[in-house]
C-alpha positions in Angstrom: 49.6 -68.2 192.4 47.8 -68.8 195.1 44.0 -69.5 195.6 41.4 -67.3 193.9 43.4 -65.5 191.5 41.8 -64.8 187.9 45.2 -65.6 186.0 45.7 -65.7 181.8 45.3 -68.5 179.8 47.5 -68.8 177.0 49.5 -72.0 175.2 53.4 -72.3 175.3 53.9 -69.4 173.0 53.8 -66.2 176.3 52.2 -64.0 173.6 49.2 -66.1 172.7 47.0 -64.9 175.4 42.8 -64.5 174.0 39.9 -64.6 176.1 40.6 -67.3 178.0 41.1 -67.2 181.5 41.4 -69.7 185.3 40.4 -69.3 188.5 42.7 -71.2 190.8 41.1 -73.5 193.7 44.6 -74.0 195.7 48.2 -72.9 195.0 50.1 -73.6 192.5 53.8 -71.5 192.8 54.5 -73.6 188.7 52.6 -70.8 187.3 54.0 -68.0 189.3 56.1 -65.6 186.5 54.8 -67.1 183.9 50.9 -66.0 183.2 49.6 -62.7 183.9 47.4 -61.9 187.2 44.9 -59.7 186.4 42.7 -60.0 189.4 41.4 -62.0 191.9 38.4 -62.8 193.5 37.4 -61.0 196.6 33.6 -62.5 197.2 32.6 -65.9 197.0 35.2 -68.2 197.2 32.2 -70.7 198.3 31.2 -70.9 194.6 35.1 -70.7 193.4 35.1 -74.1 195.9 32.0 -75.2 194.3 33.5 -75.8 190.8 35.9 -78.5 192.5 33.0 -81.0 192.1 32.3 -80.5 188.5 33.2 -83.3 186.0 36.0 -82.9 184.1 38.1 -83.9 180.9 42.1 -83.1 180.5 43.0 -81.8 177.0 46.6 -82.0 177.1 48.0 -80.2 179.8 44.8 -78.2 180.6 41.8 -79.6 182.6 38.4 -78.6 181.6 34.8 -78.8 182.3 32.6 -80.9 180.6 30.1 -78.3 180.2 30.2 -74.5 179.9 30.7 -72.8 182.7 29.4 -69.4 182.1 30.0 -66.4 184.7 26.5 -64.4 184.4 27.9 -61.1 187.0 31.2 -59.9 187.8 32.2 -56.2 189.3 35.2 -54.5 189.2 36.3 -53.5 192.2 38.6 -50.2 192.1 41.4 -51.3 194.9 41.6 -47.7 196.3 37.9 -47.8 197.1 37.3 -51.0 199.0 38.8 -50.9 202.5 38.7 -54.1 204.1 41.2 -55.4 201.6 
């Protein structure tokens, strides 16, 4: 994992995957093999970087926000049709 990938949340059990979901801000090799990369972000890494400065409160293992952070656009990207990848 490296930074700006949207990666799987789950808890220790590897099939307990939902709807959540991170956004990593540097790397982090830990997670590599063991949550599913299912895209990454191409645009706007400024706002990714952003999120760095938000307060937050650890639950466990996982760090949070301490408000919703809600993503109001995304667009999926087909690989085969962007060329400056």
């Amino acid at each position: 994992h490296v930074k700006g990938p949207l990666s799987m949340g789950r808890m220790a059990d590897p099939d307990s995957g939902g709807s959540s979901f991170s956004m990593l801000l540097g790397k982090a090799p830990h997670l590599d093999h063991q949550y599913t990369v299912f895209g990454r972000i191409l645009e706007g890494l400024d706002v990714l970087e952003s999120l760095e400065h938000v307060e937050t409160t650890r639950q466990g293992i996982f760090v949070m926000p301490k408000e919703r952070i809600e993503i109001s656009t995304a667009i999926v990207v087909d690989k085969d049709a962007r060329t400056e990848l």
